[in-house]
C-alpha positions as CSV (number, residue, x, y, z in Angstrom):
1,X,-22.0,50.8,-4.2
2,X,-19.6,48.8,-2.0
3,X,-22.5,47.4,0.1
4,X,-24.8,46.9,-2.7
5,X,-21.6,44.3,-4.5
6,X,-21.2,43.0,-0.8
7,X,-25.1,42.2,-0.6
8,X,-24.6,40.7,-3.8
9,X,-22.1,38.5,-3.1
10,X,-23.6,37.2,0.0
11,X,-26.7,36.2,-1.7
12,X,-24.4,34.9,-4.4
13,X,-22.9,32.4,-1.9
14,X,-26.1,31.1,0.0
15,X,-28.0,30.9,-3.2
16,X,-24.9,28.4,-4.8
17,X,-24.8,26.7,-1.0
18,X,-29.0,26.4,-1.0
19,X,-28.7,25.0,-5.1
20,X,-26.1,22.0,-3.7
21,X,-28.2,20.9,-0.7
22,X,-31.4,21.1,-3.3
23,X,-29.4,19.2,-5.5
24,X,-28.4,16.4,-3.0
25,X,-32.2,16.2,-2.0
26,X,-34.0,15.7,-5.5
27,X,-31.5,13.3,-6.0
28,X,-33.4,11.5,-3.5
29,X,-36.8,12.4,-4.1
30,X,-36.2,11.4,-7.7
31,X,-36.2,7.6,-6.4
32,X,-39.1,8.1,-5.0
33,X,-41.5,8.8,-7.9
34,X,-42.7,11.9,-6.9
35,X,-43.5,14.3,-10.0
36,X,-42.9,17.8,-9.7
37,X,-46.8,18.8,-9.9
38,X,-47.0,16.7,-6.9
39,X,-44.5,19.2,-4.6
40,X,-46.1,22.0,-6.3
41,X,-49.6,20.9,-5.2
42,X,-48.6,20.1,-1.8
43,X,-46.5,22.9,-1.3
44,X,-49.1,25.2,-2.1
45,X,-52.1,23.7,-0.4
46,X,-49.4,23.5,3.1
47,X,-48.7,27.3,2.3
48,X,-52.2,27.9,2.4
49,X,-53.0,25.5,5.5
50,X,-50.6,28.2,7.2
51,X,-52.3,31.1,6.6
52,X,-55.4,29.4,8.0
53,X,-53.7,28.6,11.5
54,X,-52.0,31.8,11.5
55,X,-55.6,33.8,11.1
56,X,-56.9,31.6,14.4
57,X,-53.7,32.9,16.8
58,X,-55.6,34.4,18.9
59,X,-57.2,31.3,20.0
60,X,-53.6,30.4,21.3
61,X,-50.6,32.6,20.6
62,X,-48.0,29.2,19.4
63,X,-50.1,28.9,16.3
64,X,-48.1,31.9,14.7
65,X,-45.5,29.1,15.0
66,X,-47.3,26.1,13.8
67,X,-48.4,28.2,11.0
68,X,-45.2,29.6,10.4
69,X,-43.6,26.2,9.9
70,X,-46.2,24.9,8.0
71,X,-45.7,27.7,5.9
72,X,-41.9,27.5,5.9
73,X,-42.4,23.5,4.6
74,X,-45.1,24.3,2.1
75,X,-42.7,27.0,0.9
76,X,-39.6,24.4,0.6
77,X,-42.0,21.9,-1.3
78,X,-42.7,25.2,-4.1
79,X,-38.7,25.7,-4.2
80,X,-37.7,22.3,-4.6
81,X,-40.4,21.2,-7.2
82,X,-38.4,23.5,-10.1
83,X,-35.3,21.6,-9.2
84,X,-37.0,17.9,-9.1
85,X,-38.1,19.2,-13.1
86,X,-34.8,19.9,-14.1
87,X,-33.2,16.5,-12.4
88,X,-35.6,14.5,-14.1
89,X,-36.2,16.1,-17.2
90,X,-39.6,16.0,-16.6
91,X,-40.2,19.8,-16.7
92,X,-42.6,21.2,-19.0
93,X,-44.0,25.0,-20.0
94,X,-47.2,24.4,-18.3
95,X,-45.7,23.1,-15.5
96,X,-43.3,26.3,-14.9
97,X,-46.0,28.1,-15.4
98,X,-48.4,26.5,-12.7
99,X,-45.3,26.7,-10.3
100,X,-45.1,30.4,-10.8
101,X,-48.8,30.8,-10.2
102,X,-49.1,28.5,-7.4
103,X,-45.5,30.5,-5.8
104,X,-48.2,33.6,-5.9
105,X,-51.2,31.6,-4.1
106,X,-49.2,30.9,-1.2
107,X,-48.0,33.8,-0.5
108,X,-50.6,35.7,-0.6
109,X,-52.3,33.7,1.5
110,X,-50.5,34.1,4.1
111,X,-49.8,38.2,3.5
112,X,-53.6,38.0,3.1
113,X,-53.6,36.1,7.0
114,X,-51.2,38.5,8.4
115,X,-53.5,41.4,7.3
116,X,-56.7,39.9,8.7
117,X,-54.7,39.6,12.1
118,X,-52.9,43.1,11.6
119,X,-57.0,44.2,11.2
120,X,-58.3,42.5,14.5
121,X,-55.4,43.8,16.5
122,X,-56.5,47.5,15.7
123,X,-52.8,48.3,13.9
124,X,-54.1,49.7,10.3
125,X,-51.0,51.2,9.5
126,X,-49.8,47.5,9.5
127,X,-52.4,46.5,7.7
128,X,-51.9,49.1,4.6
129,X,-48.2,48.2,4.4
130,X,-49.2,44.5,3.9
131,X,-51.4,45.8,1.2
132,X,-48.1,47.3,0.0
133,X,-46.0,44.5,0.9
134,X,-49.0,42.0,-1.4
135,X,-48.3,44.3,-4.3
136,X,-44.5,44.6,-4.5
137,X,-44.1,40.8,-4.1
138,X,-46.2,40.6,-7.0
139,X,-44.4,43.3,-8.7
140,X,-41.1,41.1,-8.2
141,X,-42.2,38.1,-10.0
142,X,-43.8,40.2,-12.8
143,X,-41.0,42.7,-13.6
144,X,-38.8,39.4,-13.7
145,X,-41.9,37.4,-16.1
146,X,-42.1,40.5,-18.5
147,X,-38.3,41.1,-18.8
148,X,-38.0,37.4,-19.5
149,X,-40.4,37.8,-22.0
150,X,-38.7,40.6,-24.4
151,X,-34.9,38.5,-23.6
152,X,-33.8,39.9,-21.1
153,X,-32.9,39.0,-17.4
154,X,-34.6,40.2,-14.6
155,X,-33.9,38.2,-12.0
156,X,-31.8,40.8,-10.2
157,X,-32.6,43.0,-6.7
158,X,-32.2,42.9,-3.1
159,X,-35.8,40.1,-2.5
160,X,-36.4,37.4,-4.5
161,X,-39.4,34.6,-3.0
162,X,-36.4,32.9,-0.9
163,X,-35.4,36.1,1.0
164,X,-39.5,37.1,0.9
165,X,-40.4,33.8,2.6
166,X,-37.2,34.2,5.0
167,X,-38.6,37.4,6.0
168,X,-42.1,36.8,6.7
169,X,-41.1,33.2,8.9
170,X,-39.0,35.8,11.1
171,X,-42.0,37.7,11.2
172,X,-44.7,35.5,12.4
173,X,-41.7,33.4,14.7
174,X,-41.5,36.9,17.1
175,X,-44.8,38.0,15.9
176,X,-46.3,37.0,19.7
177,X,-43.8,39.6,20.8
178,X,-45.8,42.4,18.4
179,X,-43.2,42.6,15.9
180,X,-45.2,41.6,13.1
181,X,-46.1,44.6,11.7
182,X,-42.6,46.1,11.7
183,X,-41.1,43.0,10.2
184,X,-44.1,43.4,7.4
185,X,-42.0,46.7,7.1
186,X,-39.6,45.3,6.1
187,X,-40.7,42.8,3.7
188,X,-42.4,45.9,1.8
189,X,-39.6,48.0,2.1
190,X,-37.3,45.2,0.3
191,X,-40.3,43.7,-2.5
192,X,-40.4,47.4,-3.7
193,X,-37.0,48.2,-3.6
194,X,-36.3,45.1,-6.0
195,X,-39.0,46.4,-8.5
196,X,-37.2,49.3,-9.0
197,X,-34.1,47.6,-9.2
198,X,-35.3,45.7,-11.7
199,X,-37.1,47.8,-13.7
200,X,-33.4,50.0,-13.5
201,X,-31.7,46.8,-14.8
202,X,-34.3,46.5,-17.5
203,X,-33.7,50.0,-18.9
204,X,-29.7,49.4,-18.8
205,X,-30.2,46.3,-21.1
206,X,-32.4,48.0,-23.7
207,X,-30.1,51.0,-23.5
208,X,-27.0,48.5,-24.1
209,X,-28.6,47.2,-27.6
């Protein structure tokens, strides 16, 4: 219990410090005329560009890192594009919903990328708990969409898309040094362990109307 509250008030405090820099930044980007669809377009399409350059690594070993940061900046793009919506007042239904579908895209992507390499490298285990770690990212976002949907929050749990991406930069940084597939370990381990949370926090809602 005491390390679950202490887990929550860590991401508590980074999320608040990460809102403040966002919110200095769109202040900027809002001069510049760039609409949210735009950042949600490019961040996508740069996620995606990632998971390219990470599938040729074995041509050279430093494009897990080029892809990695491409990925990392296509990923800030899809974070910063909700909070350009809400500085302008320019947000709209379909364009929430285009951000949450895009979010998916990118990601899996690049989980799609790191299986393909997992493959060629003969480490199947790795492989299947990408599969896994595909699934309970989903999972996240949908167990959050559908409580939403009957009034409820479910935006609660140990791996949202900000500690997801986190994770999977780590990953393919040291992933030269074969610790991909153990990091992918992790990743699942914390998507599916959120679902459940989730789904628990769900159940303690309807049980408290």
């Amino acid at each position: 219990m005491a390390l679950s509250e202490s887990l929550g008030r860590f991401k508590a405090a980074y999320t608040s410090g990460g809102r403040n820099l966002a919110s200095r930044l769109v202040g900027r980007l809002v001069r510049t005329g760039v609409t949210p669809n735009m950042l949600s377009a490019s961040g996508v399409l740069l996620c995606v560009a990632g998971a390219v350059i990470v599938y040729f690594e074995h041509v050279h070993w430093w494009l897990f890192h080029v892809g990695g940061v491409v990925f990392v900046i296509g990923s800030i793009l899809d974070i910063f594009d909700g909070a350009l919506a809400r500085a302008t007042g320019g947000g709209t239904p379909f364009g929430a919903f285009l951000d949450s579908t895009l979010d998916r895209v990118g990601e899996g992507f690049m989980l799609g990328a790191i299986a393909l390499v997992l493959a060629r490298d003969g480490k199947e285990w790795g492989v299947a708990l990408t599969i896994a770690a595909v699934a309970g990212s989903f999972l996240v976002s949908y167990t959050r969409a559908r409580a939403e949907a009957l009034g409820l929050r479910g935006d609660v749990g140990l791996s949202s898309r900000v500690e997801r991406v986190v994770i999977i930069s780590v990953g393919l940084g040291f992933a030269s040094l074969g610790s991909l597939p153990y990091v992918v370990a992790v990743l699942t381990g914390s998507a599916w362990i959120t679902v459940v949370q989730r789904i628990l926090f769900v159940r303690e809602q309807l049980r408290a109307r």
